[in-house]
N, C-alpha and C positions, 0 to 999 in steps of 0.2 A: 825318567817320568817327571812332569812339571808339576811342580806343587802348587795343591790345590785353593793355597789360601789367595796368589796373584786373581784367580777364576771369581772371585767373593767380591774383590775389589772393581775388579775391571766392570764385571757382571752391575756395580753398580752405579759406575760409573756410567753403563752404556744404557743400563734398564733407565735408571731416574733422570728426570731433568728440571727444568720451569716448573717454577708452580705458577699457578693462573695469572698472577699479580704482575708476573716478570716480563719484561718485553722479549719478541722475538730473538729467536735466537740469529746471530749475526751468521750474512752466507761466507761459503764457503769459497776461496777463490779460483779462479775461472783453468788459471792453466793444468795444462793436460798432464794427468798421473800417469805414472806407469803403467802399463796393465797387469800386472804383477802385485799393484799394491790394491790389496781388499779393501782393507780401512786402516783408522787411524783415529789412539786414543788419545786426548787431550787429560793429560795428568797435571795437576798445578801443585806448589808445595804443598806441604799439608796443613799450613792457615786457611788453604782455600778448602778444604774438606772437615774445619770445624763444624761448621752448620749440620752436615751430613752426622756425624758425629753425634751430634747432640742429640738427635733427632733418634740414633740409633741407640743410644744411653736409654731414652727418654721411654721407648716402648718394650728396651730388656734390659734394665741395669748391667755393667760392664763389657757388655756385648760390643762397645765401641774400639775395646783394646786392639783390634785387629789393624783402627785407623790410625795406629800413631806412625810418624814418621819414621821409625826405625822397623817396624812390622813393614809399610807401604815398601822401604827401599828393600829388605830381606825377600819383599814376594817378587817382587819385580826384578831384582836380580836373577832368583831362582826363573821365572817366566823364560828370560832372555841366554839363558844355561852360562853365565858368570858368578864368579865367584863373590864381588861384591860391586857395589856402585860409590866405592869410594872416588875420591877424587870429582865428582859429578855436584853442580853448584845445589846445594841444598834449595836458595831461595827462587831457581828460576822454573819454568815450565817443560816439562819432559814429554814424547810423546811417543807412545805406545804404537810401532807398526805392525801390521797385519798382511803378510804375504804369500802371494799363491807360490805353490810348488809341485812337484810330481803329487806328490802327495801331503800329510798334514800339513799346516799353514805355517811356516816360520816367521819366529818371532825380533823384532829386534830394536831399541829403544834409540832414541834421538832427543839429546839433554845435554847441554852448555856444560864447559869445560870449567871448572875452579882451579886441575890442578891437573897435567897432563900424564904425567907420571903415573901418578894415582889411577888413573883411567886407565890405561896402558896394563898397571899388575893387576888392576881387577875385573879384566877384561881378558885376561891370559893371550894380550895383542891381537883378539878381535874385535879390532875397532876401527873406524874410517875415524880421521881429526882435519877437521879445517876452520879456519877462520872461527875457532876457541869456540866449535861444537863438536859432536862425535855421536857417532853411530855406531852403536855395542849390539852384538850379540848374534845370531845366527848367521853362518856364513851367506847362506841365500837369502835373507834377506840384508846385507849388507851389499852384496851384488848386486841383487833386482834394484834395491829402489835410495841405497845409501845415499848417490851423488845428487839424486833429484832431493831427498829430504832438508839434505846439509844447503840447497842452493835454493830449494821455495819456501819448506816448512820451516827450517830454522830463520827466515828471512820477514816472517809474518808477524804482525803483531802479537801481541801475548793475548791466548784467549782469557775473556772475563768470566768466565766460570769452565770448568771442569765437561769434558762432552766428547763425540766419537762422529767420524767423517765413515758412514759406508757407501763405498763405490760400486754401487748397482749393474752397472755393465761388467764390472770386471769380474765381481761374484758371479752372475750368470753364466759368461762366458768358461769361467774355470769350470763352474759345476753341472754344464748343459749335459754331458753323459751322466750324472744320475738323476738330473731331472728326467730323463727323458726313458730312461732305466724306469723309474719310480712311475712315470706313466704308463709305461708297458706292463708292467705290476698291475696296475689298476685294472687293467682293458682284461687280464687274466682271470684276476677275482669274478669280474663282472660276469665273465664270459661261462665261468664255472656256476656259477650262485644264478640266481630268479630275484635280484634286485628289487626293489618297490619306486614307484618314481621319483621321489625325493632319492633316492641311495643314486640312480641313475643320471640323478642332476651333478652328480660330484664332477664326475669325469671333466664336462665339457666348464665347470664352473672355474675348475682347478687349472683348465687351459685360461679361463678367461681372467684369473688371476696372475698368470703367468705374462699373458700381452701384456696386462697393465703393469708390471715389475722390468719389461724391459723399454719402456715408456719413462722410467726414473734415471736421471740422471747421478744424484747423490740422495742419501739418506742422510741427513744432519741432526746428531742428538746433542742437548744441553739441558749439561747438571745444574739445578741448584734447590740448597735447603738452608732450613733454620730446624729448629727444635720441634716447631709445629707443624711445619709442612714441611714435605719431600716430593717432587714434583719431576717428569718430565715434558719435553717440547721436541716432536719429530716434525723436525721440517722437511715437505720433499719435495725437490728441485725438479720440473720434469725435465725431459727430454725437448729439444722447442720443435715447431709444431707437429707434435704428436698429441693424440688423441686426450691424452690428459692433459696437457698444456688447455687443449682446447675446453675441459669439464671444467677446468681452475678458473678461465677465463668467465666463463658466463656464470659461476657463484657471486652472489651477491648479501652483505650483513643482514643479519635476524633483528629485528626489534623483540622476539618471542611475545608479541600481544597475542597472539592465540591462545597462550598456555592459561591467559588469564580469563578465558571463558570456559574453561571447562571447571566442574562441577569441584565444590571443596572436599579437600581432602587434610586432614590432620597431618599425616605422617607416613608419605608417601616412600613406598620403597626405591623407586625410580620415577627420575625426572625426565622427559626427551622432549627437548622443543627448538623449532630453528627455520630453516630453509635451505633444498639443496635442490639441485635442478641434476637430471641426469646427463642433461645436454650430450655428447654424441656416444652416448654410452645408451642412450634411450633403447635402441633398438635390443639390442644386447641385453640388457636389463629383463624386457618383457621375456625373449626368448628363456632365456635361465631360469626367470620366474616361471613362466607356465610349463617348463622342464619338469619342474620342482613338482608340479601338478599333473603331470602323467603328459603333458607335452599335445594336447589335441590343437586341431586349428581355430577351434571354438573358444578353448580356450586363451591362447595367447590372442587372437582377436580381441576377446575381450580385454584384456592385459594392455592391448593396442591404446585402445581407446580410454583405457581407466585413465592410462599415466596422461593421454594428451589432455585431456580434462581437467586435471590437477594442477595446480602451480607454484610445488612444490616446499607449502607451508604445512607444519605439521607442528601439533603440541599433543604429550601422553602423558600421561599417570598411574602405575603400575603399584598394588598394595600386595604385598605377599604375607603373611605373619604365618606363623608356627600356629597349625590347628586349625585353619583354615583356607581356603584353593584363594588360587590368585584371581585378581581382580585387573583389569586393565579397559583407561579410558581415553579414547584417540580424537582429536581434531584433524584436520588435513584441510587445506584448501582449496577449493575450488574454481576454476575458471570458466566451467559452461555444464550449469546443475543436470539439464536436461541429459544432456551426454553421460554425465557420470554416474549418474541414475539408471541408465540402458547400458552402461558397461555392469555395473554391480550385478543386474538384474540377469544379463546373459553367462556374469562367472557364476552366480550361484547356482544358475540351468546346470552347469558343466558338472555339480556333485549329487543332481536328482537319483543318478545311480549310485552313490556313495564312490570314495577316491577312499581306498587303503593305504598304508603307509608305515616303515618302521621296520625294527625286526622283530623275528618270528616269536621272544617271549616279549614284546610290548606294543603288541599291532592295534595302531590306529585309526579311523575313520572317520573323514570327514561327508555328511551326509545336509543338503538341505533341509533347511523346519519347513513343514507343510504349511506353517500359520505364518503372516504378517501381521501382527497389531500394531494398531494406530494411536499416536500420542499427539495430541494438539495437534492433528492435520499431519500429522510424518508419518507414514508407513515403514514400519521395523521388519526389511524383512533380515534371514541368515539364515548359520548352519551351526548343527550340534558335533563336535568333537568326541569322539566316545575313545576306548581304549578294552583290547580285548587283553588282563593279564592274566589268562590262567595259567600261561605257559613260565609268567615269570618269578623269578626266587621272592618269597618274603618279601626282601629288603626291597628289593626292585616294585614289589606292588605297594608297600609301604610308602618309599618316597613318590612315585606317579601320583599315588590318593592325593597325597599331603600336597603336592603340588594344582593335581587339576580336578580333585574331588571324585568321589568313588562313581558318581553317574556321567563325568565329563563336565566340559563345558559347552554352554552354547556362546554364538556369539553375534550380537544385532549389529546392521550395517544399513544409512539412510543417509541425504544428501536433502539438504534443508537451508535454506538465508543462507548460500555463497559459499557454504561450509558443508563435509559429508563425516561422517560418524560412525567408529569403529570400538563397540564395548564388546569386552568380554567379561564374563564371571558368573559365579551361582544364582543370582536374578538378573538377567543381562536385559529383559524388557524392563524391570525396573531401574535400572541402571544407565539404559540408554534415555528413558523419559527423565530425570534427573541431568542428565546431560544438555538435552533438548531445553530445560526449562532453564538451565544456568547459563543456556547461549541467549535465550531470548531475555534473560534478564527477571525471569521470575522464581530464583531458585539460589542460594549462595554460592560465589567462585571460588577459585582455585585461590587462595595466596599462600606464596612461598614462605615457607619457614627463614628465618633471618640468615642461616648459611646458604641457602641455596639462593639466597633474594640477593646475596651480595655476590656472589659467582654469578650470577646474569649480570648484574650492572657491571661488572669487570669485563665481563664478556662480551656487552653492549660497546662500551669505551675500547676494546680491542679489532671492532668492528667484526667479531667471530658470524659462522653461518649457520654454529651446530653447537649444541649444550645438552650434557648429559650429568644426572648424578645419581650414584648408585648404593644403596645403604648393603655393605657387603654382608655384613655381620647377621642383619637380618636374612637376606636371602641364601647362606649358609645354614644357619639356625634354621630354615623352612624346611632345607631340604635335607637334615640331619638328624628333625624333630627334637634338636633341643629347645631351650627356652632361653631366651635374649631381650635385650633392651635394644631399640635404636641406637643407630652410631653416635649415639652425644651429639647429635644435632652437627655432627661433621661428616658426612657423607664424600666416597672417594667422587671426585670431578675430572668432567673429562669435554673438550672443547673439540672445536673442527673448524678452522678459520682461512681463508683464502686473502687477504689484504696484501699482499705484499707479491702475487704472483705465484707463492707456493703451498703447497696443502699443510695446514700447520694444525698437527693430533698433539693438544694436550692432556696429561694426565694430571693428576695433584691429588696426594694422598696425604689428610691431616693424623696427625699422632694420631688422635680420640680415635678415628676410624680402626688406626692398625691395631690398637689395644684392645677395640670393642669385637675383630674378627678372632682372638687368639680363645677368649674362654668359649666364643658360637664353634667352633673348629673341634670341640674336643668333644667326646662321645659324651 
């Protein structure tokens, strides 16, 4: 059995990466892997894992011991089933392979030679040696992918931070019988059960998740941290011309001016603001959506015409607190008001009979409002969200309140000056007139709090398409009904950027965040 501690390290190596600040992560090179090899961890001495370190210090006192170099080479011995990694150059770069097999993935390490011998006893002579590298550790993978590791990977330059190569094609292809197992699964459940249309949108969502997974050619992750941040950066390579090549192509950088017309807010739970076009994803898109909605032709029609309307600019602001339901206010842009005005007006026909939704102890409804009021010439029409929970436990009708309020929410939707408008919350006609009046410039804007004002201007200068930030601490604390502070004005940050050809999801999580989620988490 492998010891659990190599799982701790690897796990964060491959979970963390960039924080916002850091440049892309560098690609990956072009020649062809075996198909045998899943992935591949980029492990650096352990100077290059000080920063992680500190950072792991920083939010559990001693909690770092796991990062010292004599733990890192103990686990990763044990990972690779050797006895020790002596003989293995302490200050050079190691790298963790991941290979397919009948069965679980074997494991096996590739790290420059110090001292031959050495390698040789603590390796109990499973090891490939060439040219003063060596590839230790499970027989199959010394097999599958030994002689290509020691002739490209050892041949590469030394990665600048810490990070993990997944080969998307190979993983599919090893694991297409249970994916396809785990579909048949679903088609069962469904076929047993009275599904609600949202539960019924899974199926064909989870295919449409699927196309787009065998569209990646590599998953490319890179580590790096300090004390204050801990960050990753998933770079994903497509496939070339497949369909997501082709969505990469046609994104284009956000200046987020939008974000700054909507209505102020002190201390917003979440930030969303950017620009993403579905490009040939469009069709697709609508169909899932209006799945989501019980799937009529009226409706995805409408869905047709919302998106072609739209041009794909969007700014939100999301308030949750403990004690009170959520509040959320949306911009989106528009490219032909008229149209999208007679798209809203034919989705909201589609819930005059009410669309149910959920399961059987938290069933939901959404229902058209009879009424339109009018704010400075804007017509507010929408629909009330309600929730049947007699059927569900306490806890379950405790967090639903806390979250959407004991009578539901309603939520206004209008299309006004180039721009259309999506509020929801406990006065959502006041909320969207508030909104209305801070677009036209008669009412206070949105400005960003200083962390989240400098994560846009990084964002900006990265040329990103997508900006999110999210105060975790708070919206655990909502829905646990404890009592919290905002995340110290460090909210976790999360980007979406296309410059370079491939789809680059960053994350970045500051200390203050992760300390501010440990006492919201606890009853």
């Amino acid at each position: 059995m492998r010891a659990p501690g190599v799982w701790v390290i690897v796990g964060c190596l491959v979970a963390l990466g960039l924080p916002a600040t850091s440049p892309r992560a560098a690609a990956a090179p072009r020649q062809d892997a075996p198909a045998a090899l899943l992935a591949t961890v980029s492990i650096g001495p352990v100077t290059t894992l000080r920063g992680l370190a500190a950072y792991v210090e920083a939010v559990s006192p001693g909690a770092s011991a796991g990062l010292s170099d004599r733990a890192l080479r103990r686990a990763l011995a044990q990972a690779v089933r050797v006895r020790s990694l002596d003989g293995i150059d302490p200050a050079s770069w190691m790298y963790l392979l991941v290979v397919s097999t009948g069965g679980p993935p074997a494991l096996g390490l590739l790290a420059k030679v110090g001292d031959e011998k050495a390698v040789m006893d603590g390796a109990a002579g499973s090891a490939l040696i060439k040219r003063g590298w060596a590839v230790i550790g499970d027989k199959p993978a010394i097999d599958g992918v030994g002689a290509y590791a020691l002739a490209t990977l050892a041949a590469q330059p030394a990665p600048r931070a810490p990070g993990a190569t997944l080969y998307l094609p190979h993983v599919l292809a090893r694991y297409r019988a249970e994916i396809e197992d785990a579909r048949k699964q679903l088609d069962t459940q469904f076929a047993q059960a009275r599904p609600d249309p949202m539960m019924r949108a899974m199926a064909p969502t989870l295919d449409a998740m699927v196309e787009v997974l065998a569209e990646i050619d590599q998953v490319i992750v890179t580590l790096d941290a300090s004390q204050d941040l801990v960050a990753l950066d998933l770079a994903v390579a497509p496939r070339p011309r497949s369909r997501l090549a082709g969505f990469i192509g046609v994104q284009r950088p956000s200046d987020y001016a939008l974000l700054g017309k909507l209505p102020a807010v002190a201390a917003p739970t979440s930030v969303i603001a950017g620009h993403l076009e579905a490009g040939p994803y469009r069709g697709a898109l609508s169909e899932l959506t209006a799945g989501m909605f019980g799937g009529s032709r009226q409706m995805k029609g409408a869905l047709e015409a919302f998106f072609k309307a739209t041009n794909g600019d969007i700014a939100t602001t999301l308030l949750l607190s403990p004690g009170s339901a959520m509040s959320a206010e949306q911009l989106y842009g528009v490219s032909d008001t008229a149209a999208a005005s007679r798209a809203i007006t034919a989705w909201l026909d589609a819930f005059n009979a009410g669309l149910t939704f959920g399961p059987p102890e938290m069933t939901g409804t959404m229902r058209t409002l009879p009424d339109a009021p009018v704010h400075d010439g804007v017509t507010l029409r929408g629909y009330r969200t309600s929730h049947d929970l007699s059927k569900a436990t306490p806890a379950q009708r405790e967090a639903m309140e806390r979250m959407v309020g004991a009578r539901g929410a309603d939520t206004r939707m209008a299309v006004f000056d180039g721009v259309g408008t999506i509020v929801t919350g406990p006065d959502s006609v006041a909320a969207a007139g508030r909104l209305i009046d801070a677009v036209r410039g008669k009412a206070p804007r949105f400005a960003a709090p200083p962390a989240i004002a400098q994560f846009l201007t990084e964002s900006r200068a990265r040329k990103d398409s997508m900006a999110m930030t999210l105060d975790i601490a708070r919206i655990i604390a909502s829905m646990a009904g404890g009592a919290t502070r905002a995340g110290d004005g460090a909210p976790v940050m999360l980007s979406l950027g296309f410059a370079d050809r491939r789809a680059h999801v960053r994350i970045a999580a500051p200390v203050a965040s992760v300390r501010a989620v440990i006492p919201a988490a606890r009853p």
